[in-house]
N, C-alpha and C positions, 0 to 999 in steps of 0.2 A: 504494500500500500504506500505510496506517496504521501510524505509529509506534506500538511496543507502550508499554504504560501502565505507568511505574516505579509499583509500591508501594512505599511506606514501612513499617520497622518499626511494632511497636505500643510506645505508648511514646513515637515521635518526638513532638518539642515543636514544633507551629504558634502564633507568635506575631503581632504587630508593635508597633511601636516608636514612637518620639515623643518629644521636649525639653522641658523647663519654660519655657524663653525662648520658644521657639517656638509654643508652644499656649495660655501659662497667661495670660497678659494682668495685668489687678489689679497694676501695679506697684509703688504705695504700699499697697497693700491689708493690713489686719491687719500691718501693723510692717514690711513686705519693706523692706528695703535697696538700695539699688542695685547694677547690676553693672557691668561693663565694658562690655555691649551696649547697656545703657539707655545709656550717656553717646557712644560709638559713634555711634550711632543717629541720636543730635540733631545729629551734627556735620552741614554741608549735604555734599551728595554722595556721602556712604558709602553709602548705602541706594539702590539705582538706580532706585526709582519714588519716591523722596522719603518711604518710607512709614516704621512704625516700629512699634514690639508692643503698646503699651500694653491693646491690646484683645487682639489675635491673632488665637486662636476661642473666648477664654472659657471656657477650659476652666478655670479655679479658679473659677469658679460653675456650671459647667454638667456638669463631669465626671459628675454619674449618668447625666446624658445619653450620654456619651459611653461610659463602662462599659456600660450600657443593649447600643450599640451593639456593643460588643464579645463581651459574652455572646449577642447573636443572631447574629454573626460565624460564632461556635464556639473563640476560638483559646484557648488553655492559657496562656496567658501576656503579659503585656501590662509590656513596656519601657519606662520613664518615665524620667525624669530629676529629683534634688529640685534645688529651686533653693536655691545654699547661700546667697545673699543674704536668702532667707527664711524662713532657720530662727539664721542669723548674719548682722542686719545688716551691721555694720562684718568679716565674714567672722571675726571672734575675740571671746571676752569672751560678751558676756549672749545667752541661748539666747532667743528670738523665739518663746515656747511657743504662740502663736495661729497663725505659721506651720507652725510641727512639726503643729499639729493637722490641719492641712489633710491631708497625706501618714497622718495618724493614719488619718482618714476615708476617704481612697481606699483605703490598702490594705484596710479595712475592708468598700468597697464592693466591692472585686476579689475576696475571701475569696471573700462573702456570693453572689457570681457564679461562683466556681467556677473563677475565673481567677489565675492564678499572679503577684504583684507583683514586677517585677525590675527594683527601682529601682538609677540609675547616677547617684553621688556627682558628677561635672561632667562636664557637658556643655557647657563652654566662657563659661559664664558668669560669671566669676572677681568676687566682690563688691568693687564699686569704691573701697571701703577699703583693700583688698589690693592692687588695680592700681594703685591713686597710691603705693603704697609700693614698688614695685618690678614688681608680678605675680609671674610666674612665671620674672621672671630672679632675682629673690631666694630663696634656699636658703630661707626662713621661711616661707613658702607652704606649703611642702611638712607644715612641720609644723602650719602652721594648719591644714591637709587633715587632715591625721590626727585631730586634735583634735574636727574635723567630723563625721568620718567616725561616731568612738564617741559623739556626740550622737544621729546621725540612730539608728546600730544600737541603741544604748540602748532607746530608742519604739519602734524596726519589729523588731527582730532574731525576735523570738518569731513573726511569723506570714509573715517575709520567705525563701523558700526559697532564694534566687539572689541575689546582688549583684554588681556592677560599681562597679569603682573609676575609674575613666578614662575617655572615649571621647574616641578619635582624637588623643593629642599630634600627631601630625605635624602635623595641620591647624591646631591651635592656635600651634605654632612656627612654622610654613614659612606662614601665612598672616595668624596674627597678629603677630609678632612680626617673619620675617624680610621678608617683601612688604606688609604692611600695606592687605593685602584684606579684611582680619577686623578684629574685635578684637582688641586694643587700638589696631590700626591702626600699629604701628611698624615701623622697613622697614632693620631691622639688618643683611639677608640672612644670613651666616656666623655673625657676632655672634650670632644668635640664638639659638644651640645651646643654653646656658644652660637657656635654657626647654625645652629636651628632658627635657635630663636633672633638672631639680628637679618635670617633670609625672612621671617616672618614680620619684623620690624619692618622692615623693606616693605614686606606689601602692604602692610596699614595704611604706610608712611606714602608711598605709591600710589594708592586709591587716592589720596586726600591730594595728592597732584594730579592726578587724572582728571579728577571730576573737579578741581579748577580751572583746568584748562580745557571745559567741554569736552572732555569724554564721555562717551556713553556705554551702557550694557559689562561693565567690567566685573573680573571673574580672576581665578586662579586655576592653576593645572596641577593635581596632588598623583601622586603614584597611590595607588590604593591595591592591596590583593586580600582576598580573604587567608586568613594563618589557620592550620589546620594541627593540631595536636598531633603529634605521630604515634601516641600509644595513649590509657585511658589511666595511664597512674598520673602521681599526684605531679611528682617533676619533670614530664613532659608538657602536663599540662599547664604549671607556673613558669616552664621555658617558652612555651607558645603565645602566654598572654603577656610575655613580657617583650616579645620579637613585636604581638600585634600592637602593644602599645609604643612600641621606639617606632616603626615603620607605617604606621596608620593613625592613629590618635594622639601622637604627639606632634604632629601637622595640622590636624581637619578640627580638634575641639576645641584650640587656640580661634581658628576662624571663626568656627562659628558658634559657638557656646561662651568664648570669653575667658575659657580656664583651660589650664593644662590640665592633662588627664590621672596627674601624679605629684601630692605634692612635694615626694621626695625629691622627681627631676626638677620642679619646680623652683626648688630650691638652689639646686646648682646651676641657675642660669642667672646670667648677670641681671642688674635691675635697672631701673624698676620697673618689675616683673608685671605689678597689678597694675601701673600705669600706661604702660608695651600694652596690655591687653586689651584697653578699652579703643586703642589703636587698630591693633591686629585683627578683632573681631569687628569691624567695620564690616555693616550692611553691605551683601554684594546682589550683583545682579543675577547672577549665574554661577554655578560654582561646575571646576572641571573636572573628569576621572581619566587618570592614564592605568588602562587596565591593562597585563596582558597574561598573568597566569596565579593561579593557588601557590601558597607558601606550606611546606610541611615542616616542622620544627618541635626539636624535641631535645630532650637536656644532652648534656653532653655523654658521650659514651668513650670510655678510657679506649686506650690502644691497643689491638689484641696481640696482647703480647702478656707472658705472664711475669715478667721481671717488671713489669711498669702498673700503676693504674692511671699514668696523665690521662686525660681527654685526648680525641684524635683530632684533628682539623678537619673541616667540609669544606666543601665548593659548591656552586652553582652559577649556572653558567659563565664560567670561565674566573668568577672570582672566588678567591681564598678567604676562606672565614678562621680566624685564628682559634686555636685548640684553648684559649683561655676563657672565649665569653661565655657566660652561662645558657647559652641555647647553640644548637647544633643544625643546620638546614640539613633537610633529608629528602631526595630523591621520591616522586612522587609515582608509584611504580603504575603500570599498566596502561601507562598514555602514550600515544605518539609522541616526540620530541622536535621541537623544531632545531634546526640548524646550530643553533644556540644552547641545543641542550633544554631550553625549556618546556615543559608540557603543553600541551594542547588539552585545555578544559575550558570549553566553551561558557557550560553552566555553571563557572565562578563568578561569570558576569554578573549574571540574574542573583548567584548567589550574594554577590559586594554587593550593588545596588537593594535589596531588601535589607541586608545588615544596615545598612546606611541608614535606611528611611527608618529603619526599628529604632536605631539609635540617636537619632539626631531632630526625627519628625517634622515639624513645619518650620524647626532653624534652618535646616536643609534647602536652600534656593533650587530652583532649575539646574537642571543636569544637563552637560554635552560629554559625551565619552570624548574626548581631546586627544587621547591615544590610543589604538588598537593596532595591532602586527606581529607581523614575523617572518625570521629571515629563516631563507631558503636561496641555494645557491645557482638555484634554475640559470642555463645561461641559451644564449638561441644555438637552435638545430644550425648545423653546419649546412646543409641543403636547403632551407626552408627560410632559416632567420626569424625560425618562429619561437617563441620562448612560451614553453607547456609547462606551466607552474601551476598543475591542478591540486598540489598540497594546500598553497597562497588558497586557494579559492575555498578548498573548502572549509578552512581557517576562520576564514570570511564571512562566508555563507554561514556557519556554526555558531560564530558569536552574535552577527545579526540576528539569526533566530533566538536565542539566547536572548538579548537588547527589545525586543516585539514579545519575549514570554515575560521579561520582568515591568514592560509598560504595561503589560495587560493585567498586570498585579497590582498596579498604582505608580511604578514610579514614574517622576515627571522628567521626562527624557527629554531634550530637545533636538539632539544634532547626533551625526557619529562622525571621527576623524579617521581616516587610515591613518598608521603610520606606514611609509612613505610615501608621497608621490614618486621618487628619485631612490635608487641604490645609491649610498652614500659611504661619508668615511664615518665609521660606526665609533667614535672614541676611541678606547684603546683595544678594541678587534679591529684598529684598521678596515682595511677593505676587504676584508674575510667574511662577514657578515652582510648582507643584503635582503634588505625589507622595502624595499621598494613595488610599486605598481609599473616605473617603467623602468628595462636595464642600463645601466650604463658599463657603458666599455671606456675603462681607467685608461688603457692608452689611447685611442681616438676621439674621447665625450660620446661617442655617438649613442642617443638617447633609441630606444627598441621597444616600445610600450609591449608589456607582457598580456600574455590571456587573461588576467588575473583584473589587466585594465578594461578590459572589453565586458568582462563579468560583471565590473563594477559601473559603468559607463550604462550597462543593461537595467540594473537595478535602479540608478538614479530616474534613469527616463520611464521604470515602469513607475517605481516607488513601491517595490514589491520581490 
């Protein structure tokens, strides 16, 4: 029997998404600054094919191209990120007007396309003026962001329908700062909270410049996954609800509830904490979720070895979890894996999304899923030039259904994002990893929209 076909309201927003670091290349081009990835980058070993962005896929010379591609997509909306090293070199002081004009012109092309600009203030690219001074464990960040923030809306506010202030602190803490998998690369672990809470400072502080300088409809991008106990004794399950509070509710209850979710962590965050709050939980318009898989997590388990009891280290997708924290990520068995090593579990969607509304109720604003993906290393048929990425699709197809079973339960969904439009340079997988809808060939740019685009290109125009 044939699964029945979710329809979507009229109205729902088909997007996807994409980074300035990641696509735009031109690092010194027209005034850019550096960031924290450009210096990253060059360190030897951070990058695990030895690679680095300078080019990426060219998109600050190529984006009509790439726009091009998106108006024959069909989607309503197209999620960018500005790079704030290049519109504020040294991330403060003299405004880079050659750079601002770049983002002038895209959303200009996005208009003139019919496509909605919803650009996001950082996406993890912190200018490397800011990160020699502190980053984002210094409280000052926060207000250089702001400061930013009514630069960028100043130029775009008048034909910008959507903004984001954020995406993803956790990742930027817990992997830049507290593992040193990311940028900046420092490896504080606990220490690193700091940086939580002044990327949270940032968006209060961000909002309140936004909507000075008429912006409208603004929002935030959280990493959300539901955390799954991995056994039913007592310290797996105080290991799971301590992963779910560092990684999910030490982001989302700051926003929108006003309080941290601990007043232990709460404590060790610089202050003032109660006064950050009344900031940070600032009325939004829209709030985002970058989904893309369940977490399974359980206490640590010593090494089997019988001369030792230390704990053993984990990994998941490609990053090292040290043998000392008290929770352990574990492999989530019986699912497909994408590329990445991450599971495919559709109905973790529907499952975050209900946990959300359980917990948060009517603080909860309008939902856009802001991220969904997965890489897959599909490349084109040698005869054909056709790229058969029927994993991507049903990927796709699965968590959308997924997305139409959890509105049909109440939540208030608005929009969905792919992640990527563009195969790109993935952080530090280099260009190993590929989530994109069309391929890109790293030595020529040449852009090869996959099946993957034409499925989705299907879906928009039915709405079904």
């Amino acid at each position: 029997m044939t699964a029945p076909v979710p329809e979507f309201p009229a109205g729902f927003l088909w997007g996807v998404s994409a980074s300035a670091f990641q696509i735009e290349g031109s690092p010194t081009a027209d005034g850019r600054g550096a960031s924290s990835w450009d210096a990253f980058t060059r360190e030897p070993g951070r990058v695990k094919d030895g690679s680095h962005a300078d080019v990426a896929t060219d998109h600050y010379r190529r984006y009509r191209e790439d726009v091009a591609l998106m108006a024959e997509l069909g989607v309503g909306a197209y999620r960018f990120s500005v790079s704030w090293s290049r519109v504020l070199p040294d991330g403060i002081g003299r405004v880079n007007r050659e750079g601002l004009d770049f983002y002038d012109r895209l959303v200009d092309e996005l208009c003139a396309s019919g496509i909605a600009p919803v650009p996001t203030l950082f996406h993890w690219d912190t200018p490397l003026a800011l990160e020699e001074r502190g980053g984002w464990l210094d409280r000052d960040t926060a207000e250089r962001f702001a400061a930013y923030a009514s630069v960028v809306a100043e130029r775009l506010a008048d034909r910008v329908p959507m903004w984001i202030t954020i995406n993803e602190p956790a990742e930027v803490t817990l992997l830049g700062y507290g593992l040193g998998e990311h940028a900046p690369g420092r490896r504080l672990v606990f220490d690193a909270l700091p940086a939580a809470h002044h990327q949270l400072l940032a968006h209060g502080l961000g909002v309140q410049a936004l909507r000075a300088a008429g912006a409208r409809r603004i929002g935030i991008a959280v990493s959300h996954s539901p955390v799954w106990a991995a056994g039913d004794g007592e310290a797996d399950r105080e290991a799971a609800g301590l992963y779910d509070t560092l990684t999910n509710h030490l982001f989302a209850d700051p926003v929108l509830t006003g309080a941290y979710p601990d007043e232990g962590l709460a404590s060790l965050l610089p202050g003032p904490v109660a006064e950050d709050l009344r900031t940070i939980s600032a009325p939004l318009d829209w709030y985002g979720i970058n989904y893309y898989n369940p977490m399974l997590v359980g206490a640590p388990r010593p090494i089997a070895s019988p001369a030792s009891a230390a704990p053993a280290p984990s990994s998941f997708g490609g990053i090292e979890i040290p043998a000392d924290l008290p929770f352990e990520i574990r492999q989530i068995e019986g699912r497909e894996l994408t590329d990445f090593g991450w599971p495919v579990v559709p109905d973790g969607l529907r499952e975050l999304l209900a946990t959300l509304r359980e917990r948060y109720g009517d603080r909860l604003p309008p939902v856009y899923i802001t991220e969904n993906g997965c890489s897959y290393g599909d490349g084109p048929d040698p005869g054909t030039g056709r790229v058969d990425d029927a994993r991507r699709i049903a990927y796709h197809d699965g968590h959308v259904r997924a997305l139409h079973e959890a509105m049909a339960e109440g939540a208030d969904v608005r929009g969905y994002f792919i992640w990527s439009i563009l195969d790109n340079f993935e952080w530090a997988e280099g260009y190993r990893q590929r989530f994109g809808l069309v391929h890109v060939d790293f030595e020529t740019l040449e852009r090869t929209p996959k099946e993957s685009y034409a499925w989705y290109r299907d879906l928009i125009k039915s709405g079904r």
